[in-house]
Every structure is written in structure tokens, then in C-alpha cells.
C-alpha positions as CSV (number, residue, x, y, z in Angstrom):
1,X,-4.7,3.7,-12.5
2,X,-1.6,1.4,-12.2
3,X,-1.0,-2.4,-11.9
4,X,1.4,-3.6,-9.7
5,X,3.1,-6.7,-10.1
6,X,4.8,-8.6,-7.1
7,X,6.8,-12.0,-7.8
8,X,7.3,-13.1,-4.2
9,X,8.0,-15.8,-1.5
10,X,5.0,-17.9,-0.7
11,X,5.4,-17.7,2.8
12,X,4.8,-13.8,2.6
13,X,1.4,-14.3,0.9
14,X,-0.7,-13.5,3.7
15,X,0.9,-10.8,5.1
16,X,1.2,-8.9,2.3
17,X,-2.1,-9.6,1.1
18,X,-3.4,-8.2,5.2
19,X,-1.6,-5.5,4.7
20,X,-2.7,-4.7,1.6
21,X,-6.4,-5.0,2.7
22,X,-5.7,-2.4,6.1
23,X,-4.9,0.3,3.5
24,X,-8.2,-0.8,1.2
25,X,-6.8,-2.8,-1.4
26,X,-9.6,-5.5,-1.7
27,X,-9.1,-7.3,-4.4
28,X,-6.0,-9.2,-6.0
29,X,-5.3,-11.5,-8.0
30,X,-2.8,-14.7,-7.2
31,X,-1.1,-17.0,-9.1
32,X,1.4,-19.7,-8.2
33,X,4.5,-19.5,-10.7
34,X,8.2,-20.3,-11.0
35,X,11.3,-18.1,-12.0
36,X,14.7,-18.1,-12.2
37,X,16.7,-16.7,-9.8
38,X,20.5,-15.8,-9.2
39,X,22.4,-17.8,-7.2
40,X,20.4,-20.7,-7.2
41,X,22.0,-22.7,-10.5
42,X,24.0,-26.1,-11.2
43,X,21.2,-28.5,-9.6
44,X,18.1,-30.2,-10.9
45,X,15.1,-31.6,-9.7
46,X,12.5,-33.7,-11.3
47,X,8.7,-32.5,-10.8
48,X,6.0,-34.4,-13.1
49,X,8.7,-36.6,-15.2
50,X,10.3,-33.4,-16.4
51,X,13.9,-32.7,-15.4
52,X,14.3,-29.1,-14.4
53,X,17.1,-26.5,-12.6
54,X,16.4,-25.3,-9.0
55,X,17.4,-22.0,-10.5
56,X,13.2,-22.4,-11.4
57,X,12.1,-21.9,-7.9
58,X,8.5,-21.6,-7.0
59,X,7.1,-18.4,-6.2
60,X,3.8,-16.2,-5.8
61,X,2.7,-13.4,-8.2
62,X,-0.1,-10.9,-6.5
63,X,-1.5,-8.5,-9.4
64,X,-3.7,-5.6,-8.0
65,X,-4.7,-2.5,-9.6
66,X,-4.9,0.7,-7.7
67,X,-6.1,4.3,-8.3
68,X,-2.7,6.6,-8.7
69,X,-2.9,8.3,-5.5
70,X,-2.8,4.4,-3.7
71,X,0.4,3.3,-6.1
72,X,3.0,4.8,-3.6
73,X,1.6,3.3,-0.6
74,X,1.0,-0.2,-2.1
75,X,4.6,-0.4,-3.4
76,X,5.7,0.4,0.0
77,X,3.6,-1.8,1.7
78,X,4.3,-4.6,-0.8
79,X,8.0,-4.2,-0.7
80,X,8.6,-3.7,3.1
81,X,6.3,-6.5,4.1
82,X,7.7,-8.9,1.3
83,X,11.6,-8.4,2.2
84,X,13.3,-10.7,4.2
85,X,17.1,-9.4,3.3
86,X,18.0,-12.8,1.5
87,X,18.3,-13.4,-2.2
88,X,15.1,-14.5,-3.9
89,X,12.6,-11.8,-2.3
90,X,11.6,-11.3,-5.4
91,X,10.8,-8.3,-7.7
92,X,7.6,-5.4,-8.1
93,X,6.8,-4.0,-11.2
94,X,4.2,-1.1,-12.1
95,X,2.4,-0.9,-15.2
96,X,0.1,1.8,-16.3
97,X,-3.3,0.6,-16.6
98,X,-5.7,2.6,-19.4
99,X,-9.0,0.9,-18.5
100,X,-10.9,-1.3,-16.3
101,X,-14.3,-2.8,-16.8
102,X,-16.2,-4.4,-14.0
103,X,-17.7,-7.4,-16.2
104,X,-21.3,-8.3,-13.9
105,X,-21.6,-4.3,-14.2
106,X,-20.3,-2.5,-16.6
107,X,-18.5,0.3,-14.9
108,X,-15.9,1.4,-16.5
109,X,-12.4,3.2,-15.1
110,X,-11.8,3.7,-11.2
111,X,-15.3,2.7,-10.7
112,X,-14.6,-0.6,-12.0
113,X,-11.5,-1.1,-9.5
């Protein structure tokens, strides 16, 4: 099994989480965050009192696991429906995942994905 990370533009969320779903990833996980990004520096903006750079942009983290003969197709999917050609579409990592437990359960490995 293998986690894939995808940091990407909030706009894209919902077409990379359908297409996602039409291949039978069901399940993801999403998190708003921020990064730094090239290109973007020399500015600031103030967000909750704090004074920050624009190089710290917002963007949208999806974190599914798949079984290893789903990681190919996933990364494809992820990156194709993600791009948009301009800087700050954002990066996909894949990290090797050694076990999975469905907590209400118990299963344990692919069972539990």
C-alpha cells in the first residue's frame, strides 16, 4: 500500500476528488494548509493580526492510501486533473504505507483501506 500526498489549488478539489472516486478511491482525507511557493515573494498580508509573506499561499492537501496496483493510476489522475500549466499547481508525493487498521473494526492491511 502507498500514501499519496497532493498539495494543490483549492479550486481543483472537487475534480480531483471525482475523479478519484470514478477509479474507486473512496475515501480521502483533506486538509486546508499554506506553503511557500516560488515566484510569489516580496509582499505581505496580514491574516488574524499576524503579518505574513504571500509567498505562504493557501492551498489544499488530499491524503489517500491505495493498494499498489491503484498508485499509478491515482498519480496520473491526481496530477493530470490538478495541472493547470501555471506556477503553484502544486506538488504529489508517495510514501510507502506498512499498515492500516480500520479503527470501528479491526481489520488490518488492504482490508482496512
Amino acid at each position: 500500500m502507498k500514501k499519496i500526498e497532493a498539495i494543490i489549488q483549492p479550486f481543483k478539489l472537487d475534480e480531483v476528488k471525482d475523479a478519484l472516486a470514478a477509479i474507486g478511491v473512496d475515501g480521502m482525507t483533506v486538509s486546508e494548509v499554506r506553503g511557500f511557493e516560488r515566484g510569489r515573494r516580496g509582499t505581505s498580508e496580514i491574516w488574524m493580526n499576524d503579518r505574513f509573506g504571500a509567498d505562504c499561499v493557501p492551498r489544499i492537501k488530499i491524503e489517500v492510501v491505495v493498494r499498489d496496483s491503484m498508485v499509478d493510476r491515482a498519480m496520473d489522475i491526481v496530477v493530470t486533473t490538478a495541472k493547470t500549466g501555471h506556477i503553484g499547481d502544486g506538488k504529489l508525493f508517495v510514501v510507502p504505507v506498512d499498515e492500516a487498521i480500520r479503527i470501528r473494526t479491526g481489520e488490518l492491511g488492504k482490508g482496512a483501506v
